[in-house]
C-alpha positions as CSV (number, residue, x, y, z in Angstrom):
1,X,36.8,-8.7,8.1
2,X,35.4,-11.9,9.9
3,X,37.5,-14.5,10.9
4,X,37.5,-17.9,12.2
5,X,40.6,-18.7,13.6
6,X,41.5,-22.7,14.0
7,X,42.8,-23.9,16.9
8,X,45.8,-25.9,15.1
9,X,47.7,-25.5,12.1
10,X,46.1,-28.6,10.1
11,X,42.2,-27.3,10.8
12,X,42.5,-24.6,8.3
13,X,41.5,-20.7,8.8
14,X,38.6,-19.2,6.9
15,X,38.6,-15.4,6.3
16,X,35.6,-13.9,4.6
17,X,37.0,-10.2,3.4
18,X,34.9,-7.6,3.0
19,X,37.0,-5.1,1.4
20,X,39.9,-5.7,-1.1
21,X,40.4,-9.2,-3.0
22,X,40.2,-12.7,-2.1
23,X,42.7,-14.8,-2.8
24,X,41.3,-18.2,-4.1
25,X,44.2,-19.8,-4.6
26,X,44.8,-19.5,-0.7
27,X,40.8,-20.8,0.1
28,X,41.7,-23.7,-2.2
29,X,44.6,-25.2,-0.4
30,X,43.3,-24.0,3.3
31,X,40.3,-26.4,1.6
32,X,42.3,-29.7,0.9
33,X,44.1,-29.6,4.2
34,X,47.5,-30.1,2.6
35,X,50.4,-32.3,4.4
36,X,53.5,-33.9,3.2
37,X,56.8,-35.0,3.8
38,X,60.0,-36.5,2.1
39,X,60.3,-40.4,2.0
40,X,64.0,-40.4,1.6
41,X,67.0,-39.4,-0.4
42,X,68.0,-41.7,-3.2
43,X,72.1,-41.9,-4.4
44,X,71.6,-43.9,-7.6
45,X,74.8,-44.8,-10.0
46,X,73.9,-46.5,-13.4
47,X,72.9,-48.4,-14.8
48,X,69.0,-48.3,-12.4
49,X,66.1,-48.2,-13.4
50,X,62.9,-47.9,-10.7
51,X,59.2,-48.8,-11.8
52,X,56.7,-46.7,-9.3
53,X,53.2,-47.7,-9.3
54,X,50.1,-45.7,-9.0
55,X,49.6,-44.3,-5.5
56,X,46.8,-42.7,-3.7
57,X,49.1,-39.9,-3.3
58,X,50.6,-37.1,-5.0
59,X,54.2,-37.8,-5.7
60,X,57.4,-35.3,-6.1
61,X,60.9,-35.9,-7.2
62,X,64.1,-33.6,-6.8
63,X,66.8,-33.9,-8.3
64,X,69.9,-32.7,-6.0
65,X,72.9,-33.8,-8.2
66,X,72.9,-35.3,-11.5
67,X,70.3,-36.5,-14.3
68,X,67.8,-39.1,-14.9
69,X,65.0,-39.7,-17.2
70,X,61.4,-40.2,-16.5
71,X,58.2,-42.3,-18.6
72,X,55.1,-41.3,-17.7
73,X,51.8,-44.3,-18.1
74,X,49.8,-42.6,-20.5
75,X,52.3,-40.1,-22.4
76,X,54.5,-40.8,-25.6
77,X,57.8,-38.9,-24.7
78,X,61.1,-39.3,-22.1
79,X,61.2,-36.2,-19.6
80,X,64.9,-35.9,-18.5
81,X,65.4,-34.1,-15.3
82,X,68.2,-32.3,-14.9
83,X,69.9,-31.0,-11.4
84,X,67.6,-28.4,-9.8
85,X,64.8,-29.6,-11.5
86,X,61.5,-31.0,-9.7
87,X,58.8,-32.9,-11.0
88,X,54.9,-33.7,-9.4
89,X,52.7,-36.4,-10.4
90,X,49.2,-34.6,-8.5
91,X,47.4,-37.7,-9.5
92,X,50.1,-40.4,-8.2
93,X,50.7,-41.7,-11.7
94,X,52.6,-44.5,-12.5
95,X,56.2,-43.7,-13.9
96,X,59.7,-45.1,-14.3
97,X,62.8,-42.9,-13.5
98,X,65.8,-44.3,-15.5
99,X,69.6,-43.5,-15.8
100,X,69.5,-43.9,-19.5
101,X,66.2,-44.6,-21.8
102,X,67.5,-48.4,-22.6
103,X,67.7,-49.7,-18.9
104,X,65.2,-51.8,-18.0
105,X,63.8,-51.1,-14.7
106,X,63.1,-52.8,-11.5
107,X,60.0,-52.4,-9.5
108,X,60.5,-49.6,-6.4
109,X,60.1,-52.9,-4.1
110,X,63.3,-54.1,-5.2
111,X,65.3,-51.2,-4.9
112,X,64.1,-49.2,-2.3
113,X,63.2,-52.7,0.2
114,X,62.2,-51.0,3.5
115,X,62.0,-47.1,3.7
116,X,65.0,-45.6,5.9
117,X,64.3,-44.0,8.9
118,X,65.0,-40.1,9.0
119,X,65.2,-38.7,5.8
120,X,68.0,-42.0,5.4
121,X,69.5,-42.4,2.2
122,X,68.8,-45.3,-0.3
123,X,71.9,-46.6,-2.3
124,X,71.8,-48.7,-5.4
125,X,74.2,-49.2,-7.8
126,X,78.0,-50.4,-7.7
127,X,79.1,-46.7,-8.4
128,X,80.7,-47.5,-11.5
129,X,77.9,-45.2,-13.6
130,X,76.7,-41.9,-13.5
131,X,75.3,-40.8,-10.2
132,X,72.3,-38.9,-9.5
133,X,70.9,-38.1,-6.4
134,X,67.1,-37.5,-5.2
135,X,64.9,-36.1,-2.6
136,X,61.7,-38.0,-3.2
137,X,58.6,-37.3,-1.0
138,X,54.8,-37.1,-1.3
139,X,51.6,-34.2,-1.0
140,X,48.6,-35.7,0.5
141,X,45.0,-34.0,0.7
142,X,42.1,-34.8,3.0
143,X,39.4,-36.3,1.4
144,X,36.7,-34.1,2.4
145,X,38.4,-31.3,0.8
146,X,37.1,-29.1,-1.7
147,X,38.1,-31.5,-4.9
148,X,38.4,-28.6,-7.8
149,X,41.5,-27.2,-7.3
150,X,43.1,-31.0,-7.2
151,X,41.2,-31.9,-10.1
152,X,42.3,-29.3,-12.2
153,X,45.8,-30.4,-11.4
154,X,47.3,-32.4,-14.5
155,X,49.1,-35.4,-14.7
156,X,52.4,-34.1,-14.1
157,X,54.2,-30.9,-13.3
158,X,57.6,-30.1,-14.4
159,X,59.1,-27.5,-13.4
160,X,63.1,-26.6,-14.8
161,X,65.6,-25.1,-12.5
162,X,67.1,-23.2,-15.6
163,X,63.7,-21.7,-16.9
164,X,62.1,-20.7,-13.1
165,X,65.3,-19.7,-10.8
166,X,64.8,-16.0,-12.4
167,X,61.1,-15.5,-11.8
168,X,60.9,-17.5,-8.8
169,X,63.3,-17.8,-6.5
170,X,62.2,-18.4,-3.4
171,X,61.2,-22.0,-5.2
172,X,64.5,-22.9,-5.9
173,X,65.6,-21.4,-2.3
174,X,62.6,-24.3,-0.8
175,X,64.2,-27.0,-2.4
176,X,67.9,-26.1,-0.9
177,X,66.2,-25.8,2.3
178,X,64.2,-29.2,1.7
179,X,67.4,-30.8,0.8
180,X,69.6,-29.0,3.7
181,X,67.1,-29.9,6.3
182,X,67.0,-33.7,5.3
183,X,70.7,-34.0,5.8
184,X,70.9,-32.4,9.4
185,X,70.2,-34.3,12.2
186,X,68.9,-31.5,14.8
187,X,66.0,-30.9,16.8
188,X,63.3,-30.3,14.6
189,X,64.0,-31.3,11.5
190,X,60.9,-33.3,11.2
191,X,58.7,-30.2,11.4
192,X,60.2,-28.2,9.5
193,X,60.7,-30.4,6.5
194,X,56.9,-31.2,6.7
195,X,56.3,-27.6,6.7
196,X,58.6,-26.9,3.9
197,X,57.1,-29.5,1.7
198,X,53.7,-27.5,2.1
199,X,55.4,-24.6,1.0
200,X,56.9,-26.3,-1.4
201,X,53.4,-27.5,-2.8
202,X,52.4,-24.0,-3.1
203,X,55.5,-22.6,-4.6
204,X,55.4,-25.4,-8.0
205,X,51.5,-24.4,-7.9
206,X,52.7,-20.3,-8.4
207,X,54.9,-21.1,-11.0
208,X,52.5,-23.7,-13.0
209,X,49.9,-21.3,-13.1
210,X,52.4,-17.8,-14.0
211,X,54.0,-20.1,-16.9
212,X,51.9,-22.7,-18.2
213,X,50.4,-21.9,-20.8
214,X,47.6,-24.7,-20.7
215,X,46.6,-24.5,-17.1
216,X,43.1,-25.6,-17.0
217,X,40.4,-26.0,-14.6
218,X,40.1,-24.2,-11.7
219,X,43.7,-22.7,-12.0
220,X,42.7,-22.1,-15.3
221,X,39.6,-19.7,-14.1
222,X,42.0,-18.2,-11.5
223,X,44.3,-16.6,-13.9
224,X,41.3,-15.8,-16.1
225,X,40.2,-12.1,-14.9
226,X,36.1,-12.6,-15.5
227,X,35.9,-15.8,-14.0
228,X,38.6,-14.3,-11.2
229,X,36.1,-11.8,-10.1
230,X,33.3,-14.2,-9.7
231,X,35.1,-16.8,-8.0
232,X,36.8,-13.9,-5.5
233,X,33.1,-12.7,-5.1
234,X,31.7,-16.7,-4.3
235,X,35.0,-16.8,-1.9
236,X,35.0,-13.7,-0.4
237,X,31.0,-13.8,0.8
238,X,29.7,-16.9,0.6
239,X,26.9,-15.9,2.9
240,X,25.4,-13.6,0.1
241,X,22.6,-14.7,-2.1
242,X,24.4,-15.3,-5.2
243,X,22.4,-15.7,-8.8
244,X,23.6,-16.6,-11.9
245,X,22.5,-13.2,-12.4
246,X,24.0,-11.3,-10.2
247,X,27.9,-13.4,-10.9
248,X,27.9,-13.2,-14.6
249,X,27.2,-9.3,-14.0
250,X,30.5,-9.1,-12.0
251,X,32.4,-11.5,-14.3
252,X,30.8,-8.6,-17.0
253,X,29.5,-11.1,-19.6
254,X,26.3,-12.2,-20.6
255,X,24.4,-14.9,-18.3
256,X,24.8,-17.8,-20.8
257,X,28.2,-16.5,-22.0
258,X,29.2,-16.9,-18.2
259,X,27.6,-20.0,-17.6
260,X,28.8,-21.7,-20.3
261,X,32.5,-20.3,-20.0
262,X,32.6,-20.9,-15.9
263,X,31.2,-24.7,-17.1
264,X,33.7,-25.6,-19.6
265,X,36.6,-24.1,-17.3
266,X,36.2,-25.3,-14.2
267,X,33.7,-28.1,-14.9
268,X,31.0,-27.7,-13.6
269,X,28.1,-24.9,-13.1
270,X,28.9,-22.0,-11.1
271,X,25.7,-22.5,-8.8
272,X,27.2,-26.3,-8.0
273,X,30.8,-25.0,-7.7
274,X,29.2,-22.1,-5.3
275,X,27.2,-24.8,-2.9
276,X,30.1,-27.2,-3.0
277,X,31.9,-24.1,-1.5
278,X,29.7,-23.1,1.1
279,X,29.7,-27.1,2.3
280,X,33.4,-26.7,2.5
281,X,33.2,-23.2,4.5
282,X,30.3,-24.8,6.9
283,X,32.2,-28.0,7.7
284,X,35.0,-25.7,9.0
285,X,32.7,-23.6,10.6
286,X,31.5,-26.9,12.3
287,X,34.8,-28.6,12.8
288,X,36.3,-25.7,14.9
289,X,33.3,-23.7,16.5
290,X,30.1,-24.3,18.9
291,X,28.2,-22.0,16.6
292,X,24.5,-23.3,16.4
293,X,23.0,-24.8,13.2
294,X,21.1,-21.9,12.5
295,X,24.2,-19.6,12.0
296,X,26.3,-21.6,10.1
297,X,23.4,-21.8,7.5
298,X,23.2,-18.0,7.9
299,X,26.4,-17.6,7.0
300,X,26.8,-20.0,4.4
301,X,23.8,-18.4,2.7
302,X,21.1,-20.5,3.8
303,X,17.7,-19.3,5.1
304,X,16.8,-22.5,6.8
305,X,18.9,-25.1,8.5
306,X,16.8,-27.9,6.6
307,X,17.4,-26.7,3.6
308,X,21.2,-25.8,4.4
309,X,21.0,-29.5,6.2
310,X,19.9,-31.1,3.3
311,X,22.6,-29.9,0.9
312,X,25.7,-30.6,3.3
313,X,24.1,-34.3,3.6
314,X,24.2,-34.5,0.1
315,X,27.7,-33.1,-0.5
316,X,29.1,-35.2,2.7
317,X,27.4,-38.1,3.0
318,X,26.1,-36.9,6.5
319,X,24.2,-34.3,8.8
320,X,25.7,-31.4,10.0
321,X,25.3,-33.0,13.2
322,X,27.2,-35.9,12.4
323,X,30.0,-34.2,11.3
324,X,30.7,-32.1,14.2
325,X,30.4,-35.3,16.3
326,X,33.3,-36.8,14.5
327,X,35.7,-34.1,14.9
């Protein structure tokens, strides 16, 4: 095994196996340099009603106590969420959580005025109604990372406390922690509710892709066991010479059949998806090494640094060069 160990937790680790399989699941989110956090807790009592806008980042709401309903831009039916339950907007669609499908809701601004400090708690609501109470927070992914695995993502996850707590427990034991950590006031508690969010992410992400039974795109050709092997085999050596060939003979299908299967899965051509990947693997290489120009190509499967150059210029917007410069 060769590995290229980061020197801090948010430069991620590459580890090119030589024996055994590759997790690509793990390579993607290394890839998008995942962070997050939780804005604050929300103790609602009806009637409220909270318009959220679009966002540049991916968005999560769990509900601690209670019930609420959610509309969702873009799709016809109410979502009620139910205690336990948790539910991700990947994209940072826009959406309206309600106490009851007739209030009419008030934009965030109005409700939420200035975030609280510390996990603080937002309050709205005479406490005549119903209560419900929230942990909302957010994902956010760097934006030079590897774009499939986000992309494949759909508009929404929800995932049921009632329907996962069997099968995956330690999801349901995240969200305790989450909510456990945001009420303590100890040393800390910053760091590790950062770090549990990120676990989090990864947790709603397992179950999705073990119960959905429309996962598409990249997670899609994860769970898929010919397009698994050829993905593991891109992942796992990157530095190898890889045809279209050689991958549709380990995915065991014809090379149209695999070309045009891999295409219509993950969108786009396995020789694209494959050079994108390699640009991901070399900018870590170059983010978190002194290796010279002419090994990271070699490794990345390039037999020249112009050509290898050339395509990270194209995928980046920059040289090699460049891009370890700005570190």
């Amino acid at each position: 095994m060769r590995t290229l160990n980061a020197p801090c937790a948010n430069i991620y680790v590459l580890s090119y196996k030589e024996e055994g399989r590759v997790d690509v699941l793990n390579d993607m989110l290394e890839a998008v340099k995942l962070s997050g956090d939780v804005f604050f807790r929300c103790d609602f009592s009806g009637p409220w009603g909270m318009q959220i806008d679009e966002t540049p980042v991916a968005e999560f709401h769990l509900v601690v106590e209670g019930e609420c309903w959610v509309e969702i831009a873009g799709y016809d039916n109410r979502i009620i969420l139910q205690q336990g339950d948790i539910i991700l907007f990947p994209h940072g669609h826009a959406h309206v959580l309600l106490d009851a499908p007739e209030t009419r809701p008030l934009p965030a601004s109005e409700i939420i005025g200035e975030f609280p400090p510390d996990y603080g708690t937002v309050k709205f609501g005479d406490g005549g109604g119903k209560r419900i109470g929230l942990l909302c927070g957010y994902f956010s992914f760097d934006r030079h990372g590897h774009s499939a695995l986000i992309n494949a993502l759909p508009s929404f996850i929800h995932l049921e406390c009632n329907r996962v707590a069997a099968d995956f427990p330690w999801l349901v034991t995240t969200m305790q922690f989450i909510d456990h950590e945001t009420r303590a006031s100890r040393p800390g508690t910053e760091a590790t509710v950062r770090r549990l969010v990120e676990v989090l992410f990864v947790q709603i992400l397992r179950a999705y892709i073990e119960t959905s039974t429309d996962a598409s795109g990249l997670l899609g050709a994860i769970a898929e066991p010919r397009l698994g092997r050829a993905l593991e085999a891109m992942h796992g050596k990157p530095e190898r010479h890889w045809t279209l060939e050689s991958l549709a003979s380990i995915a065991g299908m014809s090379r149209t059949a695999f070309a045009a299967r891999f295409l219509a899965r993950v969108g786009q051509p396995p020789m694209q998806y494959l050079t994108e990947w390699r640009m991901h693997c070399a900018r870590a290489i170059l983010e978190t090494t002194r290796r010279s120009m002419g090994d990271i190509a070699e490794t990345c499967g390039y037999m020249s640094e112009s050509s290898f150059s050339k395509a990270f210029k194209k995928q980046f917007g920059q040289s090699p060069g460049a891009a370890r410069k700005g570190r």
